[in-house]
N, CA, C and O atoms as a CHARMM CRD file, in Angstrom:
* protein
*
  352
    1    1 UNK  N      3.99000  -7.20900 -18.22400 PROA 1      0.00000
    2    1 UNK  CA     4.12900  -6.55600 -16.94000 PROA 1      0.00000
    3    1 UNK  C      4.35400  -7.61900 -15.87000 PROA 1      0.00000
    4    1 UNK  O      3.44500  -8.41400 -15.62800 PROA 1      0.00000
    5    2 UNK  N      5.35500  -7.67100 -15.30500 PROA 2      0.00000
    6    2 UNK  CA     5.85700  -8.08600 -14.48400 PROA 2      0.00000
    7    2 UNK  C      5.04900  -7.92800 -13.06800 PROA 2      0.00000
    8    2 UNK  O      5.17200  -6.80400 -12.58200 PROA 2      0.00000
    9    3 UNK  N      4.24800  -8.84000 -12.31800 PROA 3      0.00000
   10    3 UNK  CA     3.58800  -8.16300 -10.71000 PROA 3      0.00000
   11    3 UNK  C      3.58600  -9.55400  -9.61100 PROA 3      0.00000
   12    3 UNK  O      3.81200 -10.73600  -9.87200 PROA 3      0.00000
   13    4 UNK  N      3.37000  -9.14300  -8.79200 PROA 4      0.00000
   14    4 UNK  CA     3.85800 -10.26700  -7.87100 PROA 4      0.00000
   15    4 UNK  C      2.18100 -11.19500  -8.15000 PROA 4      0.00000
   16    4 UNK  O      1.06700 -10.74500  -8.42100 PROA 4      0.00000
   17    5 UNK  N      2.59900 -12.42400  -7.96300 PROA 5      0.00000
   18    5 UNK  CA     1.62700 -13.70500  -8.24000 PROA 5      0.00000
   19    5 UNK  C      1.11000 -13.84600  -6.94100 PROA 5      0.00000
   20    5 UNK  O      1.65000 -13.47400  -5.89900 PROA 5      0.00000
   21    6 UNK  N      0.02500 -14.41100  -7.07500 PROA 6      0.00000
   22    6 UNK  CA    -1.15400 -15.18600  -5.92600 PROA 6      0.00000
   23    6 UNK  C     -0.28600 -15.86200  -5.12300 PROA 6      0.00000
   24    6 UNK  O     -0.62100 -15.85500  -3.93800 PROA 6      0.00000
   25    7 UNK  N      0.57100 -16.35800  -5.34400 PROA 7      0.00000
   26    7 UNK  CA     1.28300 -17.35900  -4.22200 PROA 7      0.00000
   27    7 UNK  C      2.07000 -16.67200  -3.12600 PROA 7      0.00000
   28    7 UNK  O      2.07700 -16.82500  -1.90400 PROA 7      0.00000
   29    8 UNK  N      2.87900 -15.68600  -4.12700 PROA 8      0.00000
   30    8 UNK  CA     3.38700 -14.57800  -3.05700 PROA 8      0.00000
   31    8 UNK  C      3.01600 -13.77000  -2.42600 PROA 8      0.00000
   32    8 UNK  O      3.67500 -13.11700  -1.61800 PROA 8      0.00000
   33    9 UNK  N      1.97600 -13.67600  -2.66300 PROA 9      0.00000
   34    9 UNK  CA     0.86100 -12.64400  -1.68000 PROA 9      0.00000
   35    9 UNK  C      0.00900 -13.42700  -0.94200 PROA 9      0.00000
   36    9 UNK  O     -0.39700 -12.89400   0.09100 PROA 9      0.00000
   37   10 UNK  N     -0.55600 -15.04300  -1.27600 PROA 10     0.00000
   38   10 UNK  CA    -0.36900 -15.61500  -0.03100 PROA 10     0.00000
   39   10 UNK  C      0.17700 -15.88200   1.04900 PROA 10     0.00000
   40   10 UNK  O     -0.23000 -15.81500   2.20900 PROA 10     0.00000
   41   11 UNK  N      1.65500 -16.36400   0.36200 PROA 11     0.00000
   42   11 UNK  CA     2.56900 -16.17000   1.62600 PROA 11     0.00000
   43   11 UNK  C      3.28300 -15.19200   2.50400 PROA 11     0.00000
   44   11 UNK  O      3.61600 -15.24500   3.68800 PROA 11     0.00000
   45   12 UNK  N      3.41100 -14.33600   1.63100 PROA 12     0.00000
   46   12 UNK  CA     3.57600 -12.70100   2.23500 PROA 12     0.00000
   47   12 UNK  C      2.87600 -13.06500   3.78000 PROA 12     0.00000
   48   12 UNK  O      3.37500 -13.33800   4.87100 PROA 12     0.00000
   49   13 UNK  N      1.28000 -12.90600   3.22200 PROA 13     0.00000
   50   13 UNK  CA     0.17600 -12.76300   4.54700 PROA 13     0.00000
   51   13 UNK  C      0.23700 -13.82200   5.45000 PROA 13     0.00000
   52   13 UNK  O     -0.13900 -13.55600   6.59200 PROA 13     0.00000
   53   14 UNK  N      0.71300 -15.24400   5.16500 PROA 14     0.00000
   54   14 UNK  CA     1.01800 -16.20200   6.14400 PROA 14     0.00000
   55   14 UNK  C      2.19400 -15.70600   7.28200 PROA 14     0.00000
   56   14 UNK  O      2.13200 -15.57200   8.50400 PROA 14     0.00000
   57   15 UNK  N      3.19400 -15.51600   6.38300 PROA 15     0.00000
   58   15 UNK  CA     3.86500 -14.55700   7.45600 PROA 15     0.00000
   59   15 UNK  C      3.89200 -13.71100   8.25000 PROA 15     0.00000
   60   15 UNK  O      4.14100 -13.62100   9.45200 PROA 15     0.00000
   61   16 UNK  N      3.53800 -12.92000   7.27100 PROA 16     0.00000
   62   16 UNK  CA     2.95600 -11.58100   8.10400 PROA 16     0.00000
   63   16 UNK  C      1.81900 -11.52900   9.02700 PROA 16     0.00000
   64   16 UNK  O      1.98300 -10.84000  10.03400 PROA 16     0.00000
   65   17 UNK  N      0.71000 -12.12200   8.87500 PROA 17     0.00000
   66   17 UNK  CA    -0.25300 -12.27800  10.25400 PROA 17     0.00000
   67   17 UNK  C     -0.69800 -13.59200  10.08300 PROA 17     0.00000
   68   17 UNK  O     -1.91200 -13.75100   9.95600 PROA 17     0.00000
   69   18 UNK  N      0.15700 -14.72100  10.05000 PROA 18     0.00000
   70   18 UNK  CA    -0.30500 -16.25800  10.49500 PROA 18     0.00000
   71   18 UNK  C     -1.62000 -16.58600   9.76400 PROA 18     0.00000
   72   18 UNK  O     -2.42500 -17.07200  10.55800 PROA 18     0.00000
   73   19 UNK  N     -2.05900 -16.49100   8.62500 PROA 19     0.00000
   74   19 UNK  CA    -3.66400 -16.49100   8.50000 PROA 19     0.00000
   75   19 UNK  C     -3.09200 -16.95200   6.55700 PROA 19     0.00000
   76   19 UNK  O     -2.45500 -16.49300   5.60800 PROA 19     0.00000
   77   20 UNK  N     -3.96700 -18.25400   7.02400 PROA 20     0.00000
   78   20 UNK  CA    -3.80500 -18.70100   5.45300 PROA 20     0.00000
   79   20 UNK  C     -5.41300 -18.77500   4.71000 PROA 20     0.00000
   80   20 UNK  O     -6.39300 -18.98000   5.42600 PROA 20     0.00000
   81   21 UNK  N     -5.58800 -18.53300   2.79300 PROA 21     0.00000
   82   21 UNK  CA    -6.66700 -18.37000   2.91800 PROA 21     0.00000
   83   21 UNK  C     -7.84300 -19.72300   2.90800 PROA 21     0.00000
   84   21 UNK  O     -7.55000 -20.87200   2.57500 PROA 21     0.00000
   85   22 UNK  N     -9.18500 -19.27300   3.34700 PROA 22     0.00000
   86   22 UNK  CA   -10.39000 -19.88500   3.40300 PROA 22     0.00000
   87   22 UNK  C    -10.69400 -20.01500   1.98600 PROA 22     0.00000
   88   22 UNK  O    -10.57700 -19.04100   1.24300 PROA 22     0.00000
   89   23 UNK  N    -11.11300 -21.25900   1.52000 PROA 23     0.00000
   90   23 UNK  CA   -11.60600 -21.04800  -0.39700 PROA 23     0.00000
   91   23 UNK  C    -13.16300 -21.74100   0.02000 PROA 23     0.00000
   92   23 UNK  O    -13.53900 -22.87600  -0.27100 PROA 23     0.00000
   93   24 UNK  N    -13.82800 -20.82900   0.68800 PROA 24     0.00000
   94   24 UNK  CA   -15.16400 -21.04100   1.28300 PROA 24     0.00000
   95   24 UNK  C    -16.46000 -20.87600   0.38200 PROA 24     0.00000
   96   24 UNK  O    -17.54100 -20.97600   0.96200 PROA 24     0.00000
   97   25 UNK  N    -16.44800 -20.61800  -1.07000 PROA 25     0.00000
   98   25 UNK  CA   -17.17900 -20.18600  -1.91100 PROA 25     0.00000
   99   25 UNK  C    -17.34200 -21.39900  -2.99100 PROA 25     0.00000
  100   25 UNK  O    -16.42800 -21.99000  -3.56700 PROA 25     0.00000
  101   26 UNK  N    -18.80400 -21.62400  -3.12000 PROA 26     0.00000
  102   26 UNK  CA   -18.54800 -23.25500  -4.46100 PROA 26     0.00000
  103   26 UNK  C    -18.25900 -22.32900  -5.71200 PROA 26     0.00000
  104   26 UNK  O    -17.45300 -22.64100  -6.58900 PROA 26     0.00000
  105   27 UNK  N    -18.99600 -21.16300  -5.70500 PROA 27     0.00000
  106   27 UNK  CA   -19.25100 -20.84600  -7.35200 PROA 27     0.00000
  107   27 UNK  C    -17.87600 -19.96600  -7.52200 PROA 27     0.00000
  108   27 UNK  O    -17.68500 -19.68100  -8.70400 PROA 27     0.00000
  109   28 UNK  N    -17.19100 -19.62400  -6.91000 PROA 28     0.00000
  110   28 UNK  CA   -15.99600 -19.26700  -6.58600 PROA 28     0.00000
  111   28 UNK  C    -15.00200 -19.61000  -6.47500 PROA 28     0.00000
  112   28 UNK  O    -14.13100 -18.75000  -6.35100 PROA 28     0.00000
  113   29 UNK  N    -14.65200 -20.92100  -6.46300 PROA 29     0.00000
  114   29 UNK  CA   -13.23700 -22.01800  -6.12000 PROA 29     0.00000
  115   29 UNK  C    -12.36200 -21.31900  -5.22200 PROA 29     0.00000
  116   29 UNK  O    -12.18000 -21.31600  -4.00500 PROA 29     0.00000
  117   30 UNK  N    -11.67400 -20.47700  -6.63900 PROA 30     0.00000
  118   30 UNK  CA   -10.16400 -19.48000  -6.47800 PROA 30     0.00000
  119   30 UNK  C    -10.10400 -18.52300  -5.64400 PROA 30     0.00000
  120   30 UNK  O     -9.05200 -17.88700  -5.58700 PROA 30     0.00000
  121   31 UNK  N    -11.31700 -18.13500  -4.70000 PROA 31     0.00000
  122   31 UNK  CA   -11.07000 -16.87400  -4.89400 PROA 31     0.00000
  123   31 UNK  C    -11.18500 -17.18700  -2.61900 PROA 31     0.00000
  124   31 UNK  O    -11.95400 -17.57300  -1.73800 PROA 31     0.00000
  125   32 UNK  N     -9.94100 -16.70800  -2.81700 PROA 32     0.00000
  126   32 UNK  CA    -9.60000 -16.71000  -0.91900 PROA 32     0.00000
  127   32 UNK  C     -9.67900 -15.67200  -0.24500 PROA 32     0.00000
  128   32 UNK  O     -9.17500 -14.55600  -0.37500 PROA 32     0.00000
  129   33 UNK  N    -10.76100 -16.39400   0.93900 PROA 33     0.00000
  130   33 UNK  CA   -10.88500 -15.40700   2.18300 PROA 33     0.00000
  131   33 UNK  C     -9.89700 -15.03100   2.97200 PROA 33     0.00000
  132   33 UNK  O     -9.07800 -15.92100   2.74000 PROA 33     0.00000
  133   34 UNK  N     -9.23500 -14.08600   4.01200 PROA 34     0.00000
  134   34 UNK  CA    -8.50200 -13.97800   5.30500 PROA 34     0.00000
  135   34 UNK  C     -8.94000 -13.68800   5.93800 PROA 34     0.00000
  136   34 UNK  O     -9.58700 -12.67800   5.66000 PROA 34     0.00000
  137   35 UNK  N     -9.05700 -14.16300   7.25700 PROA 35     0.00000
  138   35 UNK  CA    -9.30000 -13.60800   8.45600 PROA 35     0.00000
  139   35 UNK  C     -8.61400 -13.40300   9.78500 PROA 35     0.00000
  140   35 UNK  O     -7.47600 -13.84600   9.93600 PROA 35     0.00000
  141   36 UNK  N     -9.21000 -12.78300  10.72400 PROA 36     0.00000
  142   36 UNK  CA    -8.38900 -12.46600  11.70400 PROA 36     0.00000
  143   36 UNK  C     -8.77800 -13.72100  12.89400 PROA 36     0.00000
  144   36 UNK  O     -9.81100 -14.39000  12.94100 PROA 36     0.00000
  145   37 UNK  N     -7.53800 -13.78100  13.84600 PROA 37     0.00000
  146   37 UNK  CA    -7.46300 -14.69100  14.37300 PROA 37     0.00000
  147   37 UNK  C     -8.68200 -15.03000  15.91300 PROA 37     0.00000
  148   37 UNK  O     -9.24700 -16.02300  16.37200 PROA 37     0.00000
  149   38 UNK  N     -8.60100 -13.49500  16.26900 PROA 38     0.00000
  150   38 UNK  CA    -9.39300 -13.85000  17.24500 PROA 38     0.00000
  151   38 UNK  C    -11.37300 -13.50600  16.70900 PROA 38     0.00000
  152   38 UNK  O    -12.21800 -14.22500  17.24200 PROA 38     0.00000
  153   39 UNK  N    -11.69400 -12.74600  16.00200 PROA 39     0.00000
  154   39 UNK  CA   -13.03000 -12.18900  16.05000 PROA 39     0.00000
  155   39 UNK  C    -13.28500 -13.23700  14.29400 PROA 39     0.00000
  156   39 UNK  O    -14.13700 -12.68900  13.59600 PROA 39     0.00000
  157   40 UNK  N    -12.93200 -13.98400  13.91800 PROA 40     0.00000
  158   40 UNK  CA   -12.90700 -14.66200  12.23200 PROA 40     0.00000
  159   40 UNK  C    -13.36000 -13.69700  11.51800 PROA 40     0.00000
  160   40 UNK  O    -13.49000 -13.95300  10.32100 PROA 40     0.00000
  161   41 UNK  N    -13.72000 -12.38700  11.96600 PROA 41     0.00000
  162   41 UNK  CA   -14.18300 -11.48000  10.61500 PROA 41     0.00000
  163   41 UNK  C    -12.84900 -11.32300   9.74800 PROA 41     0.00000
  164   41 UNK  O    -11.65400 -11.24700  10.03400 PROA 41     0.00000
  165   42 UNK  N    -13.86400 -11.30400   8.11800 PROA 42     0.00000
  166   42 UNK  CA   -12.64800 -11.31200   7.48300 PROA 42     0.00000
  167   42 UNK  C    -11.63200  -9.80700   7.15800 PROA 42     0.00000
  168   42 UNK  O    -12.07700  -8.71000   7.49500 PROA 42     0.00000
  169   43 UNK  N    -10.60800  -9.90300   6.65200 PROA 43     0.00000
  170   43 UNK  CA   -10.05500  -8.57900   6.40900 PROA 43     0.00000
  171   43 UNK  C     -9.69600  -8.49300   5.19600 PROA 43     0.00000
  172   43 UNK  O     -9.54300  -7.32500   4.84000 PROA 43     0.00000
  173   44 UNK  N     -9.40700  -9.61800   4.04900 PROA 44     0.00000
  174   44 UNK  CA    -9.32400  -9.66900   2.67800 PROA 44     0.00000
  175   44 UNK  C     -9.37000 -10.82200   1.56900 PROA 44     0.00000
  176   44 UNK  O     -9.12900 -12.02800   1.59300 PROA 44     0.00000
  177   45 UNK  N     -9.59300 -10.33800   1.04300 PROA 45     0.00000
  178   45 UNK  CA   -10.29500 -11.51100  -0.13700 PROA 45     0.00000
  179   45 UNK  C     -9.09000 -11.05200  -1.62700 PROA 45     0.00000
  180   45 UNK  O     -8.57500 -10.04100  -2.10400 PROA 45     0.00000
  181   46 UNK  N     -9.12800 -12.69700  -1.90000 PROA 46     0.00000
  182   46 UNK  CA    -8.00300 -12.57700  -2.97700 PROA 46     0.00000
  183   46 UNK  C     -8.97000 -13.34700  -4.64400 PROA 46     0.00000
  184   46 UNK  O     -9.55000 -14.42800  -4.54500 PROA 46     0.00000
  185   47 UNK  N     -8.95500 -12.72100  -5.70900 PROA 47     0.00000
  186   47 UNK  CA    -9.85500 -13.10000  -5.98700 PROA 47     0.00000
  187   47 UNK  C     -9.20600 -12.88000  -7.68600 PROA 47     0.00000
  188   47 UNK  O     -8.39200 -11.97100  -7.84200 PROA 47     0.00000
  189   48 UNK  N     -9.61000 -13.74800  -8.91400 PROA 48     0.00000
  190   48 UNK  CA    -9.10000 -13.64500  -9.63200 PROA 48     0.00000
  191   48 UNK  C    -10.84500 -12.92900 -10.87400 PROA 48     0.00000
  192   48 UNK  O    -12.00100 -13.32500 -10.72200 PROA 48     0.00000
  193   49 UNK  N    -10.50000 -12.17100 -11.63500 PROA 49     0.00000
  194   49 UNK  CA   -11.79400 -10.84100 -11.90400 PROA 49     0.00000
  195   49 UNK  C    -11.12700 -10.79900 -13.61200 PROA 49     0.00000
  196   49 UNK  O    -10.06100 -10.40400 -14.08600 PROA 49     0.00000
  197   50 UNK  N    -12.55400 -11.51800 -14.27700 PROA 50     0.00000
  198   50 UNK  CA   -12.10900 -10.61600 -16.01800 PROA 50     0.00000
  199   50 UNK  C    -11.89900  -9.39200 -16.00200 PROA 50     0.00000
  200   50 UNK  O    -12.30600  -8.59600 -15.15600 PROA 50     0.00000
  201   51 UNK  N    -10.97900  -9.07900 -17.32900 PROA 51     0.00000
  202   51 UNK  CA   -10.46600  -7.72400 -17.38200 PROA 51     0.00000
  203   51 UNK  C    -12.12100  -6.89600 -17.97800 PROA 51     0.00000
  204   51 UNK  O    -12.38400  -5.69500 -17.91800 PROA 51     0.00000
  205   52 UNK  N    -12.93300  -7.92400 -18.47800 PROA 52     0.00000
  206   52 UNK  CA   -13.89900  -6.92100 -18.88100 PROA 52     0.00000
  207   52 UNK  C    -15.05200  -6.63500 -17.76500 PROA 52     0.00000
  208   52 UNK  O    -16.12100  -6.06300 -17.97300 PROA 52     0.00000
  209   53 UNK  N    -14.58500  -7.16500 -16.54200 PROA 53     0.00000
  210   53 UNK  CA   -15.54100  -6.43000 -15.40400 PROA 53     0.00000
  211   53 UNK  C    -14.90800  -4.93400 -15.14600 PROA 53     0.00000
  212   53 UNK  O    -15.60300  -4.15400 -14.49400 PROA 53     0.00000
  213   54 UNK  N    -13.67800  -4.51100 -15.60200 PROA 54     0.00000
  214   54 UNK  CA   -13.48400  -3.39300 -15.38100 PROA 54     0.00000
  215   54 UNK  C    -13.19200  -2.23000 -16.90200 PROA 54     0.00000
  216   54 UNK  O    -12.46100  -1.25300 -17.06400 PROA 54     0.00000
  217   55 UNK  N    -14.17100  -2.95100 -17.78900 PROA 55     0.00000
  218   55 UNK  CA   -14.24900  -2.08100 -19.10000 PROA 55     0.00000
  219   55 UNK  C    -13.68600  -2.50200 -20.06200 PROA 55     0.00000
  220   55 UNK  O    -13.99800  -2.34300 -21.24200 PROA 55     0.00000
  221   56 UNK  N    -12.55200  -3.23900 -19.48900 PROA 56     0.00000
  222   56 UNK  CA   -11.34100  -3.08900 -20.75000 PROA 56     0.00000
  223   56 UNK  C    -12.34800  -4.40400 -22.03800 PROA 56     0.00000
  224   56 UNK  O    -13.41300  -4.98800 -21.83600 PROA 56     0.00000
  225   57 UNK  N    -11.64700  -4.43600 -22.97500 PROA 57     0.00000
  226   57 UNK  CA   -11.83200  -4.91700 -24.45300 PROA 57     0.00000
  227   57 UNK  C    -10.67900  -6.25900 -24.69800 PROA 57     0.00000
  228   57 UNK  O    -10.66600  -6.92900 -25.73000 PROA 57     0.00000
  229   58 UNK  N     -9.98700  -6.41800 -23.83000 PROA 58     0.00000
  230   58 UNK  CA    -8.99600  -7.34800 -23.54200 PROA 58     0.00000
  231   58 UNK  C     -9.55100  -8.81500 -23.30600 PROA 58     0.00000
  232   58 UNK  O    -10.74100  -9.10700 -23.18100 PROA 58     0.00000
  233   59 UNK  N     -8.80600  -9.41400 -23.27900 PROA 59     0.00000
  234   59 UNK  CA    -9.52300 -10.62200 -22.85300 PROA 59     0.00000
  235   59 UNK  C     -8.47100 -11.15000 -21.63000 PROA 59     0.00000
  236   59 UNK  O     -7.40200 -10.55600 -21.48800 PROA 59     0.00000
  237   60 UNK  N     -8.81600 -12.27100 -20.77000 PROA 60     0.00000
  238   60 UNK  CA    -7.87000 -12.57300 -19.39200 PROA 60     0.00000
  239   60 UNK  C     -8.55700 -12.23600 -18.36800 PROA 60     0.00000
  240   60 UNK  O     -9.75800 -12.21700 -18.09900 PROA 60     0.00000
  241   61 UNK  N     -7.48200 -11.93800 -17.76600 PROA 61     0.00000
  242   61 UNK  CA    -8.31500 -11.65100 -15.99500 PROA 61     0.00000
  243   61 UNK  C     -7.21600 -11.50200 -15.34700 PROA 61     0.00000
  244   61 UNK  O     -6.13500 -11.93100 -15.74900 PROA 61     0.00000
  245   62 UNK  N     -7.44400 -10.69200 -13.96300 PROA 62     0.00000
  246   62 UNK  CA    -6.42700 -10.45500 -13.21300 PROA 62     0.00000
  247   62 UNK  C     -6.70800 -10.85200 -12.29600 PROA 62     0.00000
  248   62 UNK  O     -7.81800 -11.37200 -12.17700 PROA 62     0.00000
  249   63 UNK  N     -5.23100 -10.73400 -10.54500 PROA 63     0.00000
  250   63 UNK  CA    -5.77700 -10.82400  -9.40900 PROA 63     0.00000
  251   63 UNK  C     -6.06600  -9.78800  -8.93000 PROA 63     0.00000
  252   63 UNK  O     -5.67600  -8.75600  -9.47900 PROA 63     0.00000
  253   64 UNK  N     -6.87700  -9.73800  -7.70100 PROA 64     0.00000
  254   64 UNK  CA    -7.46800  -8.75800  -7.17700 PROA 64     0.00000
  255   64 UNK  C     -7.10000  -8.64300  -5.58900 PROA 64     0.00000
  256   64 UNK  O     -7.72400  -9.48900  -4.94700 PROA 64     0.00000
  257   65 UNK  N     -6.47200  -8.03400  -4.99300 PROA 65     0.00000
  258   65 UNK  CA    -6.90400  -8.08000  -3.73100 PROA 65     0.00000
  259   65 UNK  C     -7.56400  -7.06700  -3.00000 PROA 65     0.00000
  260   65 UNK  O     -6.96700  -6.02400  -2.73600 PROA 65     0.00000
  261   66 UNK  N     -9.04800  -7.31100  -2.54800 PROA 66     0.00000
  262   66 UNK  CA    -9.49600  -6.77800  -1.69200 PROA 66     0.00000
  263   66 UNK  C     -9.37300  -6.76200  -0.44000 PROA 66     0.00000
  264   66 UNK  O    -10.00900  -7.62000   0.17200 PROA 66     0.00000
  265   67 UNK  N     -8.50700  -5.77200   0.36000 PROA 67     0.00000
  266   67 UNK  CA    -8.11400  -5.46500   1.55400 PROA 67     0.00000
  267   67 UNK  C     -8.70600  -4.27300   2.56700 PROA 67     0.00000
  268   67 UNK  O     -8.79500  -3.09400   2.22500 PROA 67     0.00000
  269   68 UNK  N     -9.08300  -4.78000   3.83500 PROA 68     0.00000
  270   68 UNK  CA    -9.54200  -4.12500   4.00600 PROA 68     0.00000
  271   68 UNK  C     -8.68100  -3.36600   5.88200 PROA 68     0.00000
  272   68 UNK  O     -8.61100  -3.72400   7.05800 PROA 68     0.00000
  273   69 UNK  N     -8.17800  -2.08100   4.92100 PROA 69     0.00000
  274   69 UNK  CA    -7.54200  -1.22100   6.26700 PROA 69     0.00000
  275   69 UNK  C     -7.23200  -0.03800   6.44200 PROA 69     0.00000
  276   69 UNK  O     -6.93800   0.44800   5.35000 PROA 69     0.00000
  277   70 UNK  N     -7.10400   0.99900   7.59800 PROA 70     0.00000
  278   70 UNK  CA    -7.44900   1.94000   7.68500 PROA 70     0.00000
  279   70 UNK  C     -7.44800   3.29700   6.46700 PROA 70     0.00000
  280   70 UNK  O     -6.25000   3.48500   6.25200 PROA 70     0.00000
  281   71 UNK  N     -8.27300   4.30500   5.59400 PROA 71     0.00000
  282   71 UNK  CA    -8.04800   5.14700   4.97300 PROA 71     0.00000
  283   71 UNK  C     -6.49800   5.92200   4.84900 PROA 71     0.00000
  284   71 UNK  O     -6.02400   6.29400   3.77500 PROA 71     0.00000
  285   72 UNK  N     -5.90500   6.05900   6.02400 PROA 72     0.00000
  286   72 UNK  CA    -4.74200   7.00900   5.82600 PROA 72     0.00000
  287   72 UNK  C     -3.60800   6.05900   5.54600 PROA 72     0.00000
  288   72 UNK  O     -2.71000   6.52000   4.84100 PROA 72     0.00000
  289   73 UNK  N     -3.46400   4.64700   6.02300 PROA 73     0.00000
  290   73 UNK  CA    -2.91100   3.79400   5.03000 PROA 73     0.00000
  291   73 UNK  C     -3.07000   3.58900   3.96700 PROA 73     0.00000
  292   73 UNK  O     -2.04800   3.25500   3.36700 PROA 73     0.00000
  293   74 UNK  N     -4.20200   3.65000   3.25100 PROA 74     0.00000
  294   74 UNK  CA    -4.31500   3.50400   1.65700 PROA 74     0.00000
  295   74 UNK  C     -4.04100   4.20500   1.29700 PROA 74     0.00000
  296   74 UNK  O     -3.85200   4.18100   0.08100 PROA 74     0.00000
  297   75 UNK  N     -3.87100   5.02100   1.80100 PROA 75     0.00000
  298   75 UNK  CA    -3.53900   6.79100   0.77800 PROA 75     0.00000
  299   75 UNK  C     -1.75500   6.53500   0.43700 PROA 75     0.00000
  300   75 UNK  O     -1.12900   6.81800  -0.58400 PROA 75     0.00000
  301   76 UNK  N     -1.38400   6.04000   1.43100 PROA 76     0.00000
  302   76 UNK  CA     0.05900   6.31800   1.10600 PROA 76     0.00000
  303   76 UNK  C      0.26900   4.44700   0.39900 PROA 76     0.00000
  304   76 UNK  O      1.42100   4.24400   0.01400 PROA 76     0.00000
  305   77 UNK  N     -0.44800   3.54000   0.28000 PROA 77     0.00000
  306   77 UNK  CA    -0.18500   2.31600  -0.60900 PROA 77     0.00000
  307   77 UNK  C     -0.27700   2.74500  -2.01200 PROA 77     0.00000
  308   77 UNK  O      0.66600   2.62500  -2.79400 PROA 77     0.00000
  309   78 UNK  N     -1.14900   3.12600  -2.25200 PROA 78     0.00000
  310   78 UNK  CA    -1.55200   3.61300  -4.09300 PROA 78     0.00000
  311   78 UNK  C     -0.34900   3.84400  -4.05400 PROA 78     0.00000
  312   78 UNK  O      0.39400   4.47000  -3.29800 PROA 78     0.00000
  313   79 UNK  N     -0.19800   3.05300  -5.29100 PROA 79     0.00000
  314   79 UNK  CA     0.88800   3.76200  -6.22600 PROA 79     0.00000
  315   79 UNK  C      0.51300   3.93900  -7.89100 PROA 79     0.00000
  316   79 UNK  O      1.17400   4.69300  -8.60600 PROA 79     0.00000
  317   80 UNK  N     -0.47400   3.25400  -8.32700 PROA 80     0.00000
  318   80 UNK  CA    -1.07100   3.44900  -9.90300 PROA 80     0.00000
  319   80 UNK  C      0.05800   2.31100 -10.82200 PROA 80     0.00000
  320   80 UNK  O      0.42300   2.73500 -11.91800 PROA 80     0.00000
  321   81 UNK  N      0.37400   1.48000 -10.56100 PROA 81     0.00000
  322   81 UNK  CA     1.48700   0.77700 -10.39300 PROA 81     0.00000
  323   81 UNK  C      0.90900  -0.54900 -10.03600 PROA 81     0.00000
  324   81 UNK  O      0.77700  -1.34900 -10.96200 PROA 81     0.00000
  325   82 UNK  N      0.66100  -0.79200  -9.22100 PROA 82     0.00000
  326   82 UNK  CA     0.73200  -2.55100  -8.52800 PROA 82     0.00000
  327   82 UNK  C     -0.56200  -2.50200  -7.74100 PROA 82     0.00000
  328   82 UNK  O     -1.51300  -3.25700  -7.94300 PROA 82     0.00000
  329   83 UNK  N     -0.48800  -1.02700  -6.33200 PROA 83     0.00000
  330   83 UNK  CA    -2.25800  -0.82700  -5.83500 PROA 83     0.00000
  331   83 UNK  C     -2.26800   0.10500  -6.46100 PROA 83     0.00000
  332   83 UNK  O     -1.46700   0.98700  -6.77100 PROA 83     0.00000
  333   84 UNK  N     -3.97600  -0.31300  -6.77600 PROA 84     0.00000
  334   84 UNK  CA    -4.69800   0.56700  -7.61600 PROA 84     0.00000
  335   84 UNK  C     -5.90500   1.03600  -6.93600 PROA 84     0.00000
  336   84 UNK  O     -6.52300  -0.02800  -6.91600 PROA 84     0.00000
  337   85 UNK  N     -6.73300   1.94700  -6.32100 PROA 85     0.00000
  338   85 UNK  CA    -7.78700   2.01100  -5.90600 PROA 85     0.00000
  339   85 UNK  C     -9.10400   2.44300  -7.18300 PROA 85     0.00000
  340   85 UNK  O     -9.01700   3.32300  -8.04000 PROA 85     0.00000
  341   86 UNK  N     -9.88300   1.80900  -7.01700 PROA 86     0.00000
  342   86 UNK  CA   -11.10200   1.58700  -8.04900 PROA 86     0.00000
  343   86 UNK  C    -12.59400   1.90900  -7.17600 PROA 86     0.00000
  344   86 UNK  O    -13.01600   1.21700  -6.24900 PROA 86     0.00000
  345   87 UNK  N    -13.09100   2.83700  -7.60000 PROA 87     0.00000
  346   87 UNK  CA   -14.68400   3.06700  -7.41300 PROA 87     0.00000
  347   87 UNK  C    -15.49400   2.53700  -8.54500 PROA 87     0.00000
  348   87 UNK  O    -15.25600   2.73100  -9.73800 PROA 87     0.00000
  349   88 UNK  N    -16.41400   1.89200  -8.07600 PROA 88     0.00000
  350   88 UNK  CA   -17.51800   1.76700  -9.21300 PROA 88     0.00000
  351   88 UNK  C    -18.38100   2.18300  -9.11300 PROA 88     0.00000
  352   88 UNK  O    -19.22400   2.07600 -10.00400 PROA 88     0.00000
């Protein structure tokens, strides 16, 4: 499966709102903060997650991005495809 890589979705977001990520975590290395420019709260975290934190029997790991923005935008991002929304 073919999906866009960590780099391009870094830079995507450099572009798109000037904000490159924070790797502010020791036990964490990989896994990058964003934030916003004026208030530093963050708005998403890029983060690389074994496939068996989400059940599977596989072995690897994927990326993750946790983003965080309004409900009636997410509704129309899902696609089951590339975003995926996940409850645990």
């Amino acid at each position: 499966m073919n999906g866009i890589t960590k780099e391009e979705v870094t830079e995507y977001i450099a572009l798109r709102w000037g904000t490159r990520a924070e790797y502010i975590f020791k036990n964490s290395p990989n896994t990058g903060i964003f934030r916003h420019h004026e208030n530093k709260k963050w708005y998403g975290a890029l983060m690389r997650v074994p496939l068996s934190k989400f059940g599977s029997k596989k072995g690897g790991s994927v990326n993750i991005l946790n983003y965080k923005c309004d409900p009636v935008l997410l509704a129309r991002l899902i696609d089951g495809k590339s975003i995926f929304l996940l409850i645990i």
